[in-house]
C-alpha angles and dihedrals in degrees: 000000000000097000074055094058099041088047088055103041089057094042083055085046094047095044089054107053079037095053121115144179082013086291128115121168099177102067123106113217111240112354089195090062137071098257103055092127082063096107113211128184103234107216118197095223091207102031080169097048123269122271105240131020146229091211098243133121141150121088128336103266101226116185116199096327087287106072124050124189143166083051104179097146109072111223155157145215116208116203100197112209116229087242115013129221099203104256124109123191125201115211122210104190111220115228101148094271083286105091128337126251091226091178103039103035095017125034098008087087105048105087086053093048094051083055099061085051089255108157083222120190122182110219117226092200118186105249116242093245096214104320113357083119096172102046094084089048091049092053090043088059102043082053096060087044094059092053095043096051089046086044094127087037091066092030091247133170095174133017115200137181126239138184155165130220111327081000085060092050085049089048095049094046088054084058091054107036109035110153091205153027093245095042082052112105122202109223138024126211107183127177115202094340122204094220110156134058094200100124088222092065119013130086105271099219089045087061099031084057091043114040103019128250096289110033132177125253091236086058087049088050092045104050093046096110095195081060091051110059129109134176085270088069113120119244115270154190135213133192120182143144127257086219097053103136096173105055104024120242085238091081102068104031088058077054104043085049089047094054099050085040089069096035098265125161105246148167139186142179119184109192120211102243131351093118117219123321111024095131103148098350116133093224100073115112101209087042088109089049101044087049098056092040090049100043090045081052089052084040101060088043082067 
């Protein structure tokens, strides 16, 4: 296992200083975890440099090969299906806007999504840092841009968002904020979304990251995504549990309200207990459930 590590660690260190064009096919996702043999195409969302910052630099904080912090470099690992079925899913990990759960909410669902023939790409998004609200969304939408311009290169049809936690809150406010017809996605899967800014609902540290310690009330409005949706909102679906005691329910369920008020396609399954965070974790008890509902959901967009 350790010759394993080492391998991969050196095969992450030699694809960087190789990569080109902000394109590197050679690096494996993770050498701490499993799944280390899973290669991924690692894409540099802003080869040219992006065009706004979170004021951060230095080196790409990795923990234990499952959290990342200090994020300052946008970018994206793609996982190819053997056939695709022309949807690709883009993945936003949840972690508060203060680091990312790149396994849980990030790579732990890429072998089961190539297998459902989902083009699926974990999204590495620069955090906000206290108050650079509209790094993370650039990122979102370059992302969807990316898969929509190599759309015959990965064999794609639709190109959605997904997230979970703070993610979730990132991928619905892609859904609600999109600047463009090609950053638009067209669907939005979203597990235990933060939605809201109101202080007497959302999660503190989501909103502290995002908006800064002191925010105006014209940010919190903002980036009140149940605020925020129109009938030009893409269709979605939402998984969460009731006994989520970290995000409150409410959020979704405001959501959930705002989307079929303005005619929306929407579904949502609210499972009894699991608490805040299972993701692709094994020891969920409804993980058998969520998987067949979601897979039949992906299934019906072919």
């Amino acid at each position: 296992m350790k010759k394993l590590i080492t391998l991969c660690i050196a095969l992450l260190g030699a694809s960087a200083l190789s990569a080109q064009n902000g394109k590197d096919t050679t690096v494996s996702f993770y050498p701490a975890l499993p799944y280390a043999q899973k290669m991924g195409e690692v894409i540099e969302l802003w080869p040219n440099g992006a065009p706004d910052s979170n004021g951060q630099s230095g080196p790409l904080i990795n923990i234990g090969g499952e959290h990342l912090e200090n994020i300052s470099v946008a970018r994206m690992i793609i996982f190819k299906p053997a056939k695709s079925n022309g949807i690709c899913i883009i993945m936003c990990p949840g972690g508060g806007y203060k680091y990312e759960s790149t396994y849980n909410e990030g790579a732990g669902f890429s072998l089961w999504m190539n297998a459902m023939g989902v083009t699926y790409c974990l999204l590495e998004y620069r955090l906000p840092n206290y108050g650079h609200s509209e790094v993370a969304l650039h990122d979102a939408e370059q992302a969807v841009r990316y898969m929509r311009t190599h759309a015959a290169e990965y064999g794609l049809k639709k190109v959605g968002i997904m997230g979970g936690s703070a993610g979730g809150h990132l991928a619905s406010t892609l859904a609600t904020h999109f600047d463009s017809v090609e950053s638009k996605p067209d669907f939005q899967i979203l597990l235990y979304p933060v939605i809201t800014m109101d202080p007497a609902f959302t999660h503190k540290g989501s909103r502290e990251y995002l908006l800064g310690e002191n925010p105006t009330p014209e940010a919190e409005k903002l980036y009140s995504n149940e605020l925020q949706v129109t009938k030009d909102t893409p269709m979605a679906f939402i998984a969460l549990s009731a006994n989520d005691k970290t995000v409150p329910p409410i959020n979704s369920l405001n959501y959930y309200k705002a989307l079929i008020d303005n005619g929306v396609s929407a579904e949502m399954h609210i499972y009894p207990t699991g608490g805040h965070g299972w993701g692709s974790r094994d020891n969920f008890t409804y993980k058998l459930n969520f998987q067949q509902e979601l897979a039949r959901w992906i299934k019906e967009l072919e």
